[in-house]
Rosetta silent file (secondary structure, phi, psi, omega in degrees, C-alpha in Angstrom):
SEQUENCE: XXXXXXXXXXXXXXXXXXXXXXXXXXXXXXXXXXXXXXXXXXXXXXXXXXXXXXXXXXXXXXXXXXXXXXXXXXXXXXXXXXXXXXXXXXXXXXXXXXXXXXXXXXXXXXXXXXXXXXXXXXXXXXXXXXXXXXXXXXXXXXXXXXXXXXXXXXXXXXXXXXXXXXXXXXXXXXXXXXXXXXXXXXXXXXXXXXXXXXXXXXXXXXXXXXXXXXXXXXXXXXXXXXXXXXXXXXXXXXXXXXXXXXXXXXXXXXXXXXXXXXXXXXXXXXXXXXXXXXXXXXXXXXXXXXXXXXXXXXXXXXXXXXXXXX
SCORE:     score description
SCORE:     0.000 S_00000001
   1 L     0.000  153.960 -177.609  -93.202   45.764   23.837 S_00000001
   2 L   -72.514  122.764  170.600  -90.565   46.346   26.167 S_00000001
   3 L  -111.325  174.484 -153.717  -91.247   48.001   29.396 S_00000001
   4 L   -95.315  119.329 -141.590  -89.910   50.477   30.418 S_00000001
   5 L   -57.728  155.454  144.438  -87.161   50.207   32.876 S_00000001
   6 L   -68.783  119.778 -164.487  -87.821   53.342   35.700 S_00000001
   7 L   -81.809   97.451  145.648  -84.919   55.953   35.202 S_00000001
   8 L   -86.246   83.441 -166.500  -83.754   55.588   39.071 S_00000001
   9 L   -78.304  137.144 -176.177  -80.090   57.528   39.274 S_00000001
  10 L   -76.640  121.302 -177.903  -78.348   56.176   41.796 S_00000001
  11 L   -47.388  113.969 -176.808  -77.406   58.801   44.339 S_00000001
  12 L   -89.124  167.470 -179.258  -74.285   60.197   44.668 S_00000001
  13 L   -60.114  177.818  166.050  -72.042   60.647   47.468 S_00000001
  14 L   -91.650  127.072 -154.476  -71.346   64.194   49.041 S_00000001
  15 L   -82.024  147.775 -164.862  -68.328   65.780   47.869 S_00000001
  16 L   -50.465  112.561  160.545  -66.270   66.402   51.091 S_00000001
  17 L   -36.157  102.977 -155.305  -66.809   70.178   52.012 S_00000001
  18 L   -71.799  105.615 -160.542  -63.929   72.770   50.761 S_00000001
  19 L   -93.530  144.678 -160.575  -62.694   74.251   53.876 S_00000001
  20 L   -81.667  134.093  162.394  -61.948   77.934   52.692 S_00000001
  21 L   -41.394  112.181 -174.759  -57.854   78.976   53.238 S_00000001
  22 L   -75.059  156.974  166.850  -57.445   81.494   55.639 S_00000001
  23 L   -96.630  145.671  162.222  -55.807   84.681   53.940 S_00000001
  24 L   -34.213  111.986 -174.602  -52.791   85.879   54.688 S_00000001
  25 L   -54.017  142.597  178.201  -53.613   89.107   57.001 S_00000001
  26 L   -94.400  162.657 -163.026  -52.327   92.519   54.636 S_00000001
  27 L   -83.881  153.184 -171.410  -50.098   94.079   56.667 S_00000001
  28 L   -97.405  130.032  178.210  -51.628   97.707   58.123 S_00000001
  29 L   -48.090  171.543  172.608  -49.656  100.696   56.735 S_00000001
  30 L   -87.543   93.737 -179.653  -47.693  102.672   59.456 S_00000001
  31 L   -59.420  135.362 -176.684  -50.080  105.274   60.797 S_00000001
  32 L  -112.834  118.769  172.578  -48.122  108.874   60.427 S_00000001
  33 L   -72.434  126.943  159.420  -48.781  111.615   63.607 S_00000001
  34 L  -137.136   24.064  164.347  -49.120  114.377   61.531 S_00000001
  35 L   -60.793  120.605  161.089  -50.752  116.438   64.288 S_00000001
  36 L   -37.430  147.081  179.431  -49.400  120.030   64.681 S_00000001
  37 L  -105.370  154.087 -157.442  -46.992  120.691   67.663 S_00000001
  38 L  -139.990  116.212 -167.220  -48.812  123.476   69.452 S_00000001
  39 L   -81.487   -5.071  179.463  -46.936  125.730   71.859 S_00000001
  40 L    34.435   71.905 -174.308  -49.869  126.167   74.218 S_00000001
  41 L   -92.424  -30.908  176.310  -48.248  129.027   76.202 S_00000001
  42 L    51.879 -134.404 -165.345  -51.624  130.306   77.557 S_00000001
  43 L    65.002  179.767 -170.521  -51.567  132.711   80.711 S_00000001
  44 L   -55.815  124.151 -178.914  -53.554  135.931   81.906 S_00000001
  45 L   -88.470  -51.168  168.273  -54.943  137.251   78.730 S_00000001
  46 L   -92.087   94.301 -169.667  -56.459  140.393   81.360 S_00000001
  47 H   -55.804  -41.337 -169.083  -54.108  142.015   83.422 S_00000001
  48 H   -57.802  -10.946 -169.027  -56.591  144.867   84.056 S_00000001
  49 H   -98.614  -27.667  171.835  -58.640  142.131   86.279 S_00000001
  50 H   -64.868  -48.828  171.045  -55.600  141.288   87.963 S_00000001
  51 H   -32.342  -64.300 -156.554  -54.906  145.144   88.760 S_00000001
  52 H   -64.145  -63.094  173.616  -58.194  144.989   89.952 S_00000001
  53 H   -64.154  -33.277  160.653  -58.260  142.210   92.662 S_00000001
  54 H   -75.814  -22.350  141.065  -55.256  143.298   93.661 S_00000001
  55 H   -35.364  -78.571 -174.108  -56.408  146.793   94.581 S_00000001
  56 H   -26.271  -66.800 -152.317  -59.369  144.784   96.295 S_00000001
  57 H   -83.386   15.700 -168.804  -57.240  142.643   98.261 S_00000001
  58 H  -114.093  -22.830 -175.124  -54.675  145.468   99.233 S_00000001
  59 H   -96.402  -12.052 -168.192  -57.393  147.955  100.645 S_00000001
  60 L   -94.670  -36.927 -173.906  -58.560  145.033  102.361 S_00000001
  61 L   -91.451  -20.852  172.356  -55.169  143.953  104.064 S_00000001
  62 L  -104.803   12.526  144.302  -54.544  147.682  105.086 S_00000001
  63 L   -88.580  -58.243 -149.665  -57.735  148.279  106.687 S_00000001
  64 L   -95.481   15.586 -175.212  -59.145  145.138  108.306 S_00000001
  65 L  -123.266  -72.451 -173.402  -55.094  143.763  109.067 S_00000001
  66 L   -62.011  -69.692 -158.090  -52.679  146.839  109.459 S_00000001
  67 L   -75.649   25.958  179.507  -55.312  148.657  110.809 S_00000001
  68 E   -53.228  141.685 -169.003  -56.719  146.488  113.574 S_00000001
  69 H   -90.725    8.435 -176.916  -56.527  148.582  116.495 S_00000001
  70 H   -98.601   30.436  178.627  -54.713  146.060  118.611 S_00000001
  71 H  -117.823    3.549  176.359  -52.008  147.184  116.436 S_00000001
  72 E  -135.079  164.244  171.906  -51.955  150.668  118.517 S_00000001
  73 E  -102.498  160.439  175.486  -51.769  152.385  121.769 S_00000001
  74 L    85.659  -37.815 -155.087  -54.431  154.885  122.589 S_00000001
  75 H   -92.999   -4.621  134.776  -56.874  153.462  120.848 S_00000001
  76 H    15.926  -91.539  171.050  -58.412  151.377  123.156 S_00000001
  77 H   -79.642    0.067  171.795  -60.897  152.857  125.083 S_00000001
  78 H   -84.954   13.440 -165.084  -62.592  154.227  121.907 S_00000001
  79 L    43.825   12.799 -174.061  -64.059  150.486  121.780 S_00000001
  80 L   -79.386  174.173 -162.780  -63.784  150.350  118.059 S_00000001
  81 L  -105.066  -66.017 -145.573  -62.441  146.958  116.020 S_00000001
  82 E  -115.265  154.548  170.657  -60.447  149.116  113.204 S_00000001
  83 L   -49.539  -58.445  174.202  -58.052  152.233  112.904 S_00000001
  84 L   -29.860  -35.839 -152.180  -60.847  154.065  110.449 S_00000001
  85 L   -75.850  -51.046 -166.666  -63.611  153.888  113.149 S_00000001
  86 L   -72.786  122.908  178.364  -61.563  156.119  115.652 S_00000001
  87 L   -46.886  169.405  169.049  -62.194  159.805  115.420 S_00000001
  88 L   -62.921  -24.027  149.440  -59.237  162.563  114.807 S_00000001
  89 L   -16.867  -84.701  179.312  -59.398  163.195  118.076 S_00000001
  90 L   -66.330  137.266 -179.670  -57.801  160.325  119.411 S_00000001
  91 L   -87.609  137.867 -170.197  -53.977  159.890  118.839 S_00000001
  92 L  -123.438   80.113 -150.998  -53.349  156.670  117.591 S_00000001
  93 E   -98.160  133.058  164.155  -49.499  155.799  118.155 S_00000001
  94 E   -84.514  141.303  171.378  -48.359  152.280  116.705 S_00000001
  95 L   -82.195   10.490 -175.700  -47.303  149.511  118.480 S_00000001
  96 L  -174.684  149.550 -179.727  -45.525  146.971  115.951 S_00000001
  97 H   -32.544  -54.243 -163.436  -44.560  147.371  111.927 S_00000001
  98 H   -77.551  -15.997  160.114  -48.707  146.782  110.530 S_00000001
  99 H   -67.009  -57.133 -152.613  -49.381  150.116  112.929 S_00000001
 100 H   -63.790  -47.224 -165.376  -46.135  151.545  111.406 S_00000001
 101 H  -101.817   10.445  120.511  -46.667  150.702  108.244 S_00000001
 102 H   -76.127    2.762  143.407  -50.798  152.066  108.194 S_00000001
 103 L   -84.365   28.980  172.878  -49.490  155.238  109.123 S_00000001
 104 L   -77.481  -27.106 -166.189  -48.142  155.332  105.505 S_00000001
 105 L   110.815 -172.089  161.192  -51.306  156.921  104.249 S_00000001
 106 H  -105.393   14.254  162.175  -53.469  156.104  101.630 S_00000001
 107 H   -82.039   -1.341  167.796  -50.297  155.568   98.775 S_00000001
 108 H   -69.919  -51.158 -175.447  -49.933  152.174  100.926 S_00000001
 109 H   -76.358  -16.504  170.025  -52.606  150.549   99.257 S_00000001
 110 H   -67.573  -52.061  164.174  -51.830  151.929   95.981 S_00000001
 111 H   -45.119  -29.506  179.877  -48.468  150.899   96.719 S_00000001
 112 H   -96.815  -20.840  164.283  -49.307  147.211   97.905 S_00000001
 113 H   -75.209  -37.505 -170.818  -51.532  147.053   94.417 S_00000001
 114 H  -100.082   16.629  146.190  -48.767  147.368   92.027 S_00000001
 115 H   -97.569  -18.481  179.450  -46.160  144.743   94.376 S_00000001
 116 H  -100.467   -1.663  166.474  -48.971  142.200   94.484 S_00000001
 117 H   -67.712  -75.749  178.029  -49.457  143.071   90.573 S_00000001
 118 H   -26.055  -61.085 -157.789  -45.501  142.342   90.067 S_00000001
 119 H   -77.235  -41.419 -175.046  -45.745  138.902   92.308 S_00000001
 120 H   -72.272  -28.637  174.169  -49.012  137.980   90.513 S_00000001
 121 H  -121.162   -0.920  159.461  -47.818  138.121   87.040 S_00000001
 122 H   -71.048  -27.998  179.718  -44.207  137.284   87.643 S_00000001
 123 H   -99.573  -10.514  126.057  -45.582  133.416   88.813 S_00000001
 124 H     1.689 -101.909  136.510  -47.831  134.104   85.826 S_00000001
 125 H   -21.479  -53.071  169.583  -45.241  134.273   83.501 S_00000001
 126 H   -62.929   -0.473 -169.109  -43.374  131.504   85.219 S_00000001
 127 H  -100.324  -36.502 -152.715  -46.040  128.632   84.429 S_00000001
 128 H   -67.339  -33.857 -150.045  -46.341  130.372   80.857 S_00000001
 129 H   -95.343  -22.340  162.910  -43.001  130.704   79.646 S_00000001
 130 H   -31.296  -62.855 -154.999  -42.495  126.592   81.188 S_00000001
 131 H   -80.597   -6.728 -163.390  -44.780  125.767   78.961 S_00000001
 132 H   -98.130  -26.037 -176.677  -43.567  127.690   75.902 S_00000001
 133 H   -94.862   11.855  168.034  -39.949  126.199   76.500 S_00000001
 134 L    94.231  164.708  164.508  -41.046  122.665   76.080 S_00000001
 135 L   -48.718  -35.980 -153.544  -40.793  118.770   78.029 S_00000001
 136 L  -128.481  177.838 -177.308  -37.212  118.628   77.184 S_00000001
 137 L   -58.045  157.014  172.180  -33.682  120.837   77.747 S_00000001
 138 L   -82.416  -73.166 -167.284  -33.581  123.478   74.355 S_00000001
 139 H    -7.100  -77.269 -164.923  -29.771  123.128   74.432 S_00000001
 140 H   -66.936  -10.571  170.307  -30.054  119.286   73.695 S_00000001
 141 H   -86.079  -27.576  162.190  -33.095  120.041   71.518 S_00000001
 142 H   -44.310  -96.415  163.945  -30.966  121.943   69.485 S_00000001
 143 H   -37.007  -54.526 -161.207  -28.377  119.537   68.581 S_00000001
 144 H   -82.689  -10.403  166.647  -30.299  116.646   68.332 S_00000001
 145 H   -74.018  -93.148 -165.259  -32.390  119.030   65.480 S_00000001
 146 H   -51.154  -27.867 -170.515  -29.354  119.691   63.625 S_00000001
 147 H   -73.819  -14.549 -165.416  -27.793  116.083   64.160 S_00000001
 148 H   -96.109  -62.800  145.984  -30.969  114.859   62.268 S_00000001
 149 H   -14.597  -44.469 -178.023  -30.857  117.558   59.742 S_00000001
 150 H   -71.637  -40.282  164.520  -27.265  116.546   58.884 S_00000001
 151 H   -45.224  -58.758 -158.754  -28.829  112.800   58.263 S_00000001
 152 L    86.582   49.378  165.479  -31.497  114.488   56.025 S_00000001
 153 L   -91.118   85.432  173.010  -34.089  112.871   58.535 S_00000001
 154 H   -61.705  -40.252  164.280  -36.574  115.156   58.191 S_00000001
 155 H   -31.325  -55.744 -177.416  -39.312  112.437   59.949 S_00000001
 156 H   -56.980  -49.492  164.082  -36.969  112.252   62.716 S_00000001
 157 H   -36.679  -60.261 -163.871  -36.789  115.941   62.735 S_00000001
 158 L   -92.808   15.893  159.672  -41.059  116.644   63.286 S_00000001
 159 L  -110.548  -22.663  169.430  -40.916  113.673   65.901 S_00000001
 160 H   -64.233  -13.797 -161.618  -38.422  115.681   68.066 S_00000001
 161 H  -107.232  -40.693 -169.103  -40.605  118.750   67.531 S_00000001
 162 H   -96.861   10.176  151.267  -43.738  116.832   68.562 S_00000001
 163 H  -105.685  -19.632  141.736  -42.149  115.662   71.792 S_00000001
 164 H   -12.414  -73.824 -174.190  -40.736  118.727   72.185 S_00000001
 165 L    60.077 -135.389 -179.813  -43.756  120.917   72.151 S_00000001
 166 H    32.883  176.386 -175.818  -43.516  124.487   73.108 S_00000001
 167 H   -56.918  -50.017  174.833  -42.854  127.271   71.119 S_00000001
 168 H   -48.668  -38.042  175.460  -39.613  126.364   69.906 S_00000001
 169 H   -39.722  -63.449 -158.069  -41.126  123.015   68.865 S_00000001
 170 H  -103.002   35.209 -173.895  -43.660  124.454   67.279 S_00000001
 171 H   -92.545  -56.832 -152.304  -41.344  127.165   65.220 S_00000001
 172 H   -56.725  -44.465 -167.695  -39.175  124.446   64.195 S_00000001
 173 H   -61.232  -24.068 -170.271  -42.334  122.079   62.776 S_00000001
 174 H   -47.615  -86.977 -158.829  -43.756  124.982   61.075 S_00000001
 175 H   -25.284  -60.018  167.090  -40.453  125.518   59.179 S_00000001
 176 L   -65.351   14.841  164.882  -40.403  121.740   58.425 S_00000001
 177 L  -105.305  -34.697  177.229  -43.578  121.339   56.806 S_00000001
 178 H   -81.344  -13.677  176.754  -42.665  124.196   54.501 S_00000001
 179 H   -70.430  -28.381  151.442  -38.890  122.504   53.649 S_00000001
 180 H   -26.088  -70.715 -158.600  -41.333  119.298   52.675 S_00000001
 181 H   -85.765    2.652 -168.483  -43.166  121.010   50.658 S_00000001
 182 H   -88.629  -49.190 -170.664  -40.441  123.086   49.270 S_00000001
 183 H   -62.657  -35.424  167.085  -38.910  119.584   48.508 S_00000001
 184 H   -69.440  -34.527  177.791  -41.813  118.770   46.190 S_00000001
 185 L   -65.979  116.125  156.922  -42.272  122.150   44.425 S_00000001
 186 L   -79.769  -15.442 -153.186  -41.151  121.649   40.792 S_00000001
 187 L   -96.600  -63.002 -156.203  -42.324  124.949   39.729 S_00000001
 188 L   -71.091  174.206 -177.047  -40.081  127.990   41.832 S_00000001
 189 L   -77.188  169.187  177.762  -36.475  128.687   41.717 S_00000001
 190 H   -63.320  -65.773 -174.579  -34.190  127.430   44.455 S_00000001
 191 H   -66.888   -7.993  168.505  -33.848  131.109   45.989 S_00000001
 192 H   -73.171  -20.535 -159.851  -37.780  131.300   45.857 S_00000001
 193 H   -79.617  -41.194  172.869  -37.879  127.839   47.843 S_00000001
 194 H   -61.882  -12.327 -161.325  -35.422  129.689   50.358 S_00000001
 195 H  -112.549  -46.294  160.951  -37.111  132.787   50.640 S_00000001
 196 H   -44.934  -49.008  176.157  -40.027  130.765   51.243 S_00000001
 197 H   -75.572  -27.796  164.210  -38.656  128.696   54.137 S_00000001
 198 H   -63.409  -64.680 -171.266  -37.492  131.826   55.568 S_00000001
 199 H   -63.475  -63.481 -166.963  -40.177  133.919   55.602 S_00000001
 200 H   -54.063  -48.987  146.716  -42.149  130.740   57.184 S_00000001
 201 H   -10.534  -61.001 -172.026  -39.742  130.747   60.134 S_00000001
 202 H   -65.665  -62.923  161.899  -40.253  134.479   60.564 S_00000001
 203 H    -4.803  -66.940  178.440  -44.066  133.962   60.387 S_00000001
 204 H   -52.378  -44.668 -164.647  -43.881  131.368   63.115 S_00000001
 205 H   -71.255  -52.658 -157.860  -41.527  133.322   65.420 S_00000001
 206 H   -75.096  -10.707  177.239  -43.896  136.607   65.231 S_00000001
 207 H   -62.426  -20.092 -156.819  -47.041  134.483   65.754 S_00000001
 208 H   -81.835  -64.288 -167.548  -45.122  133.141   68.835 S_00000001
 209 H   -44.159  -54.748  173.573  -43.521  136.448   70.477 S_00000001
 210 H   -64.301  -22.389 -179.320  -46.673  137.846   71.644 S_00000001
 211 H   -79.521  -58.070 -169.192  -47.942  135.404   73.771 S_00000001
 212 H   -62.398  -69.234 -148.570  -44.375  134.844   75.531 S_00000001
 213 H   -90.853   -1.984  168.693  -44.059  138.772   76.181 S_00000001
 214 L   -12.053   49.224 -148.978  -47.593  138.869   77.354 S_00000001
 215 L   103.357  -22.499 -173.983  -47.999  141.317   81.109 S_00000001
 216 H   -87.253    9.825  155.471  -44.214  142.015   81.059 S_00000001
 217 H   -67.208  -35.915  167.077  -44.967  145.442   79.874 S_00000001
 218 H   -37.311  -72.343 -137.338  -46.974  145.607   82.816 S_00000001
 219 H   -77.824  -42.266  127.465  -44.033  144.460   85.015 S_00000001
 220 H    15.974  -72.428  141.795  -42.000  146.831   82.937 S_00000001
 221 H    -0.618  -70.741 -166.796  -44.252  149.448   84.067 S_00000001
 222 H   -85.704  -27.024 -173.867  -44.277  149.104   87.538 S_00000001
 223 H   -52.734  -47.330  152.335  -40.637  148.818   87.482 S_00000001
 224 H   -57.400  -42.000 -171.639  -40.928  153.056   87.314 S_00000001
 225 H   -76.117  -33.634  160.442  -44.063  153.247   88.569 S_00000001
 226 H   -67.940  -44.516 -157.926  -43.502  151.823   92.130 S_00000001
 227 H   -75.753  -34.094  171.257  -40.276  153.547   92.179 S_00000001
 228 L   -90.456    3.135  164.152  -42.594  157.368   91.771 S_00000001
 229 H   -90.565  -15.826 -173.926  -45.363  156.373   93.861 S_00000001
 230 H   -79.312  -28.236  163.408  -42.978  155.585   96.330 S_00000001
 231 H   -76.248  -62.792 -144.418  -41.019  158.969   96.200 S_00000001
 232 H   -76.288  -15.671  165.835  -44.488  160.602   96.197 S_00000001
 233 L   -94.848   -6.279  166.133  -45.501  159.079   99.587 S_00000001
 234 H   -68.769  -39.103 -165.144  -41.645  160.238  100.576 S_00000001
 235 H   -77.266  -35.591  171.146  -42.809  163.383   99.821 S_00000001
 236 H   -79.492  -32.030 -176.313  -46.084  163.532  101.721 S_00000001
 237 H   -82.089  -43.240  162.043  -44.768  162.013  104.722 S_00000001
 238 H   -63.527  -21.588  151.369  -42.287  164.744  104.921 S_00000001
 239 H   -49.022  -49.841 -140.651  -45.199  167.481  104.370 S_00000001
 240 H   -97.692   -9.371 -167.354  -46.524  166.107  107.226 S_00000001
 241 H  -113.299  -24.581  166.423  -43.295  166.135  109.422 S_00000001
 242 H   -70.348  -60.205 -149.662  -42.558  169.994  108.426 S_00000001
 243 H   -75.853  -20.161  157.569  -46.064  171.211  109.048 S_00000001
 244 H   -98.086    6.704  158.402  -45.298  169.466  112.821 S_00000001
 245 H   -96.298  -18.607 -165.003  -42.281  171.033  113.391 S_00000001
 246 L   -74.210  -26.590  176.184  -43.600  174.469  111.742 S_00000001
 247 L   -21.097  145.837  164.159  -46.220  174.342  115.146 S_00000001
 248 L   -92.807  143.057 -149.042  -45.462  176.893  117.564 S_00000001
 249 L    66.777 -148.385 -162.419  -44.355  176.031  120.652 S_00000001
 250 L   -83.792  129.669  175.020  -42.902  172.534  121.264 S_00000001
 251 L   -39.505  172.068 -172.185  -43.711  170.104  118.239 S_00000001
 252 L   -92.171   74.684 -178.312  -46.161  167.409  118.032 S_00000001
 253 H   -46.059  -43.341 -168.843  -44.394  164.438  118.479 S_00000001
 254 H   -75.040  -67.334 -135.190  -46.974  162.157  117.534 S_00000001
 255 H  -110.008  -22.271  168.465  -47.802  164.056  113.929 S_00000001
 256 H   -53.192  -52.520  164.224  -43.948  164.122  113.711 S_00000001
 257 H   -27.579  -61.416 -139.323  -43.506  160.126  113.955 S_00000001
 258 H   -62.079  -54.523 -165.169  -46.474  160.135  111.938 S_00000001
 259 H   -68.263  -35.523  167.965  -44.967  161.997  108.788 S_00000001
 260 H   -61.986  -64.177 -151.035  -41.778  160.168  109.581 S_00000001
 261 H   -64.579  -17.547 -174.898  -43.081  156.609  109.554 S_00000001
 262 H   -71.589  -47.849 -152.008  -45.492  157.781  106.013 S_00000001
 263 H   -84.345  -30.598  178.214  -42.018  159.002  104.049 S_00000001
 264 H   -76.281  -53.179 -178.674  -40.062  155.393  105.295 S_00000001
 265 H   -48.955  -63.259  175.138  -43.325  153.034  104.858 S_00000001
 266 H   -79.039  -32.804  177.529  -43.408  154.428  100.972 S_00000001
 267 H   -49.196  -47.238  175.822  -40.026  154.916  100.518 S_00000001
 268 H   -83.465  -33.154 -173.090  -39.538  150.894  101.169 S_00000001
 269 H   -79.762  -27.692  161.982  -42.864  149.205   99.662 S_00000001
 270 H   -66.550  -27.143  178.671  -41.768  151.485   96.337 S_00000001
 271 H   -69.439  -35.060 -179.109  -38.300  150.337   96.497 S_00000001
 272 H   -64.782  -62.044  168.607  -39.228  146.825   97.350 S_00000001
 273 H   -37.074  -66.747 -169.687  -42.071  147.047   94.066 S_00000001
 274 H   -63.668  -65.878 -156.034  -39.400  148.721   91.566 S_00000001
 275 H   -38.421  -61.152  178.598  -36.550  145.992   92.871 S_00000001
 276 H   -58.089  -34.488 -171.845  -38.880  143.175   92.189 S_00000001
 277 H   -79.252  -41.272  169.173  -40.314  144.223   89.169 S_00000001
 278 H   -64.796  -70.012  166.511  -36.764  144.865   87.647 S_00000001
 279 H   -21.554  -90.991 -159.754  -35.670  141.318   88.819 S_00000001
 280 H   -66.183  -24.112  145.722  -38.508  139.438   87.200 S_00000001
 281 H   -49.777  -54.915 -175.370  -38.527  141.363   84.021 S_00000001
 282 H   -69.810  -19.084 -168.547  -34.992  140.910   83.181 S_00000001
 283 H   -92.249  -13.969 -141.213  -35.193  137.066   84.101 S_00000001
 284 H  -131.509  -61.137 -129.567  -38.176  136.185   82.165 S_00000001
 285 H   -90.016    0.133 -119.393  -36.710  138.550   78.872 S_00000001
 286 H  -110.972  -74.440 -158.805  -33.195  136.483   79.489 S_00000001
 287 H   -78.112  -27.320  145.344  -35.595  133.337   79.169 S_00000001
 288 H   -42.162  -74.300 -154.300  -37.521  134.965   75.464 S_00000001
 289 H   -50.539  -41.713  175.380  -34.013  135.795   74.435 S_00000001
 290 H   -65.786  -50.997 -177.538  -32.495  131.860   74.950 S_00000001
 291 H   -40.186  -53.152 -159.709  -35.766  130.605   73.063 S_00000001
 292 H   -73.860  -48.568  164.885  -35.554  133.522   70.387 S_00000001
 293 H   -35.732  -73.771  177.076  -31.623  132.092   70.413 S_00000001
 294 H   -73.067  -25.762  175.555  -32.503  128.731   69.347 S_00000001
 295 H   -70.085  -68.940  159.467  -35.402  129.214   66.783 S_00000001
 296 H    -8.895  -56.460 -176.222  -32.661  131.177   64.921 S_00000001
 297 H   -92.143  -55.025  172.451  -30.367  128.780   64.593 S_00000001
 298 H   -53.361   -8.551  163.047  -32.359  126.023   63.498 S_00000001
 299 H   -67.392  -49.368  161.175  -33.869  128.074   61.132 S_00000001
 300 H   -37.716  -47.777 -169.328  -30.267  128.784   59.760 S_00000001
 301 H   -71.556  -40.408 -127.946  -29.557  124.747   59.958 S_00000001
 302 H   -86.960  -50.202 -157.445  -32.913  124.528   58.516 S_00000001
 303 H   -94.215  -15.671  158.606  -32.346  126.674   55.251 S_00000001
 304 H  -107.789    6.369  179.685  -28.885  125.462   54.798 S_00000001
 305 H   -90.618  -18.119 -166.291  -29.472  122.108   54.599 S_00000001
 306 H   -94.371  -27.282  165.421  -32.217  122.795   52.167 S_00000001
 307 H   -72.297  -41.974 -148.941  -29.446  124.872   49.912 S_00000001
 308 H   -75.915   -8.692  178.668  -27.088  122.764   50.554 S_00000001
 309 H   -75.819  -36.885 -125.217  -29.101  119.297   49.193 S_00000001
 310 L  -108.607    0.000    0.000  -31.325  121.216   46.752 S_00000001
């Protein structure tokens, strides 16, 4: 018999490791901002707390300021700090305009609450309505909205709107999310798509309007309302200058002054109140009206561009 050879397989070598092929990287789509533009207009939502501090700080500046008593003659030797402390007794004559003007009465501090109302929500209003007109000029925001429109860049359009910001911005984006989708809609009529794009425009605007007119009724307000408290301390300070000539014998000089400097004191901080109040009202509704201006017309560009492609 044969023997039997031992089945030894001869080892083979190692095949050479396969180094793996990098892949080609896929390219990453082009991330789309499709964040809302947001007009952030903010400001004092409660005026009555403004009223309110300013009362505080107005009874505060015509006792413990105007009245100091080193703001009078006579008063002196009663050893008191403030006008209040000294009895009726003592004649109190002023020496310099914060005497002059706390012999006004007590319509001065009512009077000095509605001009520090006016000043308080007129720089109010000036941060708010900043931010509601946007980063950039409208004028040039305008144009450069319609020159993009005319392309039919709508893309172009909602990135002008989102650097934009502000109310107009965020009028205009509105509108241009519904001409998108108005662009897609297979089902309505053409004049439904327009009637659609309209009414979102309108939507936008009245969502808008209230915040931007926000306290100027207030200012509005006062514009009359300073002008009658300020007659009505005319009017008391002349009671008081009749009732010291009606004296018998020789008048009262002193309660004469007195009645004088009360009917002048209100007569100017209402005129001064109304003046102010009128000013910054008309300037700020100027500054709606230019705003109010342009969301109009690109709504017009916006809805005729959409007839005229569509």
């Amino acid at each position: 018999m044969e023997a039997t050879k031992p089945n030894n397989p001869q080892p083979q070598a190692p095949k050479p490791a396969v180094k793996p092929q990098p892949q080609a990287a896929k390219p990453q789509p082009k991330k789309v901002d499709n964040k809302n533009v947001n007009s952030n207009v903010g400001g004092i939502k409660s005026a009555f707390l403004v009223i309110l501090v300013c009362f505080a700080v107005a009874v505060c500046l015509y006792l413990f300021v105007m009245g100091m008593i080193t703001n009078f003659t006579g008063g002196e030797e009663s050893g008191a700090a403030f006008a209040f402390q000294v009895g009726d007794e003592v004649k109190l004559s002023p020496s310099n305009l914060a005497g002059t003007v706390y012999k006004g009465g007590f319509v001065v501090p009512i009077l000095l609450t509605c001009l520090f109302t006016v000043i308080v929500l007129s720089v109010e209003r000036w941060f708010a309505i900043g931010k509601a007109k946007g980063t950039g000029n409208i004028t040039k925001f305008v144009e450069n909205i319609k020159d993009a429109l005319q392309k039919k860049d709508i893309a172009k359009a909602e990135d002008l709107c989102r650097k934009q910001k502000g109310t107009v911005g965020a009028v205009v984006y509105a509108t241009l999310q519904k001409y998108k989708e108005m662009d897609k809609d297979t089902v309505l009529e053409k004049e439904q798509k327009l009637t659609s794009i309209q009414q979102t425009l309108e939507e936008a605007t009245a969502l808008e309007m209230p915040a931007l007119q926000q306290n100027l009724p207030i200012i509005a307000t006062l514009t009359t309302l300073g002008t009658l408290l300020g007659l009505f301390g005319t009017v008391l300070g002349m009671i008081k200058s009749f009732q010291a000539l009606s004296q018998s014998g020789a008048p009262d000089s002193t309660e004469l002054s007195t009645g004088i400097s009360e009917a002048l004191v209100n007569t100017a901080t209402g005129i001064a109140t109304a003046a102010l109040a009128l000013i910054s009202y008309n300037f700020y509704t100027n500054k709606i009206d230019n705003m109010t201006y342009a969301i109009d017309e690109l709504g017009f560009s916006i809805v005729s561009t959409f007839a005229a492609t569509h």
